[in-house]
Each structure stands twice: as structure tokens, then as C-alpha cells.
N, C-alpha and C positions, 0 to 999 in steps of 0.2 A: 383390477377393474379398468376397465377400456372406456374411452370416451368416442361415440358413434355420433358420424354428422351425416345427415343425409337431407341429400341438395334438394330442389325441386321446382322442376319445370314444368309448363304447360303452355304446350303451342309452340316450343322452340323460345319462349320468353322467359327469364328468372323468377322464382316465384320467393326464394327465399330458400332458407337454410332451419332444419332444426336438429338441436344438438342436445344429446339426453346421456350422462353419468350415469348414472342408477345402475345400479346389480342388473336389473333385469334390462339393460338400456337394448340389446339386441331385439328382447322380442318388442320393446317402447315401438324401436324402428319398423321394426317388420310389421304389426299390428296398421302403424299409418300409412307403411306402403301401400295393405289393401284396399284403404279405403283411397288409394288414387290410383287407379287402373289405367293400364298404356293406349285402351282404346276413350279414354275418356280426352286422349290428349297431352300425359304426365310423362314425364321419362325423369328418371331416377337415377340418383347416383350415390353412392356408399362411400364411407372413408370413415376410416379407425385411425385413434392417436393410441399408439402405444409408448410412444414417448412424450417428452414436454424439452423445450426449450426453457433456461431458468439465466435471471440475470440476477447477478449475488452484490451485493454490497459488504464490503468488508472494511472494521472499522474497530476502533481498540475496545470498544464495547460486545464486539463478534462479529458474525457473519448473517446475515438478514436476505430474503429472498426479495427482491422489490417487484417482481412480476415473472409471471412462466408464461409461456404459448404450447399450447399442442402441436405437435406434428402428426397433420393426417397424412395416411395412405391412403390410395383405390381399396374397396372392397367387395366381394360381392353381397351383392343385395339373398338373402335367405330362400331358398329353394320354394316356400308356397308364398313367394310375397308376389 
């Protein structure tokens, strides 16, 4: 399971980021791309974490993860979005 972010702009300004897990996170993305169309002024952008960054704590009691980050890639955005 991949974690999808998709950026979003309007007017050349940041509008924010949403970031969706889910099994079905691909069509989550796709679904809100259409409702923000490129003649409305939107431009999009895609990126897939297929990996995570992970920082370990080790300690005579074991090893414990104290935080991960995703690593997104560019993606593209889904053919009817």
C-alpha cells in the first residue's frame, strides 16, 4: 500500500497538500483532482511514497522506531483526472 500526496495550486499560489493511505488512496486522489479543473486555475501535482525513512532507537530493552518520513516521488496524475 502506497501513500499518495497530491499538491495543489491555484493561480500559481500554494493551496496546500492532501495526503491519503487508504487501499483505494489512488482513486481518493483522482476523484479530487476532478473536482479541481486546470481551466478553473488548479495545477496539480502527484507523488507516491513507496518507501519511508525510519529512525531506530536501540537499547538493551530492543529496538523501537521513534519516527519514519515518507519518501515521495513525481507521479503522474491518473489518465481521466
Amino acid at each position: 500500500m502506497h501513500t499518495h500526496r497530491l499538491i495543489i495550486h491555484r493561480h500559481d499560489r500554494l493551496l496546500g497538500h492532501f495526503d491519503s493511505s487508504l487501499p483505494w488512496s489512488l482513486e481518493a486522489v483522482a476523484e479530487l483532482a476532478l473536482r479541481l479543473p486546470e481551466t478553473e486555475g488548479y495545477r496539480l501535482e502527484l507523488f507516491v511514497a513507496r518507501s519511508e525513512q525510519r529512525v531506530l532507537e536501540s537499547s538493551p530493552d530492543g529496538v523501537r522506531v521513534l519516527y519514519s518520513n515518507p519518501i515521495f516521488t513525481p507521479a503522474n496524475l491518473p489518465k481521466e483526472c
